[in-house]
C-alpha positions, 0 to 999 in steps of 0.5 A, a space after each residue: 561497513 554500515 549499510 545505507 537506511 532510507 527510510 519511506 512513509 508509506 500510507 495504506 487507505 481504503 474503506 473499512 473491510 476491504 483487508 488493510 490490516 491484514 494485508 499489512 500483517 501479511 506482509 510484515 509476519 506472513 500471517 492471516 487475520 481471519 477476523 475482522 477488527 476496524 482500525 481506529 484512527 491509524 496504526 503503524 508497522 515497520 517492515 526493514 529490507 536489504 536491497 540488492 544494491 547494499 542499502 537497506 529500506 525502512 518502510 513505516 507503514 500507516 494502516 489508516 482508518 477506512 471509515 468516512 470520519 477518518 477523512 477528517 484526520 487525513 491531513 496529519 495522517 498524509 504528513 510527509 507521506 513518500 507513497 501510498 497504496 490504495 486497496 479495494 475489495 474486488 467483491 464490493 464494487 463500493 469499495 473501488 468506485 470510492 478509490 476515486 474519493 481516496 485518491 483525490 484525498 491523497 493528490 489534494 493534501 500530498 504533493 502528488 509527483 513525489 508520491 507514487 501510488 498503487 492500487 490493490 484489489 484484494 480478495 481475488 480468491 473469491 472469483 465467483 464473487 468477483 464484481 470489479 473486472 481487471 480491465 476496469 482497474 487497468 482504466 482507473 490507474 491510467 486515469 489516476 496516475 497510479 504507477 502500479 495495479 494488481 489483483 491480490 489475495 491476502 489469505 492465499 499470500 497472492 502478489 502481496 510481497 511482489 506489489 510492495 517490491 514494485 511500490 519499493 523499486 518506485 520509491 528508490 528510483 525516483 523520492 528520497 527517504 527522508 521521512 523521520 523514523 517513529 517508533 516501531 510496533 512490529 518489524 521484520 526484514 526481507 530480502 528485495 530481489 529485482 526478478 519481480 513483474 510489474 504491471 504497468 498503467 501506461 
């Protein structure tokens, strides 16, 4: 019997050099980026997982430009967006306070009850660096409406795959998958388990 496919658009933003990329390599090859590339405009990722349930997920990952002209091409990089994760580095305090401009951006050009959010802090292996404390990201997604926050390291593969099983749960739970597939760069296929921890904002 053939499984169930949702298929989900998945949106990553956040300025330049906080870890998008890497953390989307993460999670699709569990593989490092160790150097630094800006993404020029948006590239795309897909990431296919079984769910307990016998359905399988498709999420089309959008790795969007984190520099200020990006802000210009938003509007076609949002289409039909089903969820978004916001990401900032905890040892840039620009980064985080700028969330607020991409979240914004996000609620003005997605319809944002269907458009469950994250926030991610990456970077949290380097601690004594650290200049955003955990209770500030608390405050900013009760603010913001974001459904889920973490403090993440991509390096060390610190809650890379238990934030996006949350942001997948989310997504089952509450939009359909209606987004049209695009062609695939990359691909892989985990299997989702329901014995994940979620922080929630509320």
């Amino acid at each position: 019997m053939q499984k169930e496919v949702h298929r989900y658009k998945v949106i990553i933003v956040g300025n330049g050099g906080v870890g998008k990329t890497s953390f989307i390599t993460r999670y699709v090859h569990n593989e490092y980026l160790k150097s630094y590339k800006p993404t020029l405009g948006v590239d795309f990722f897909v990431k296919k997982l079984d769910i307990d349930n016998g359905s399988r997920v498709h999420l089309h990952l959008w790795d969007i430009q984190g520099q200020e002209c990006a802000m210009n091409m938003t509007s076609t990089f949002y289409r039909k967006a089903n969820a978004a994760i916001l990401m900032f580095d905890i040892t840039q305090r620009k980064t985080f306070e700028d969330i607020r401009i991409w979240k914004q951006d996000i609620d003005t050009k997605i319809f944002r009850d269907t458009c469950p959010c994250i926030l991610l802090g990456n970077k949290s292996d380097l601690k004594a660096m650290q200049e955003v404390e955990e209770s500030e990201m608390k405050n900013l997604c009760q603010e913001l409406g974001f459904v889920h926050y973490s403090e993440i390291s991509v390096k060390q593969n610190f809650h890379v795959k238990e934030s996006m099983n949350i942001l997948v749960e989310n997504l089952m739970d509450n939009t359909e998958g209606i987004f049209d597939s695009v062609v695939s760069q990359t691909e892989g296929i985990v299997h989702v388990n329901d014995n994940v921890q979620k922080r929630c904002c509320a």
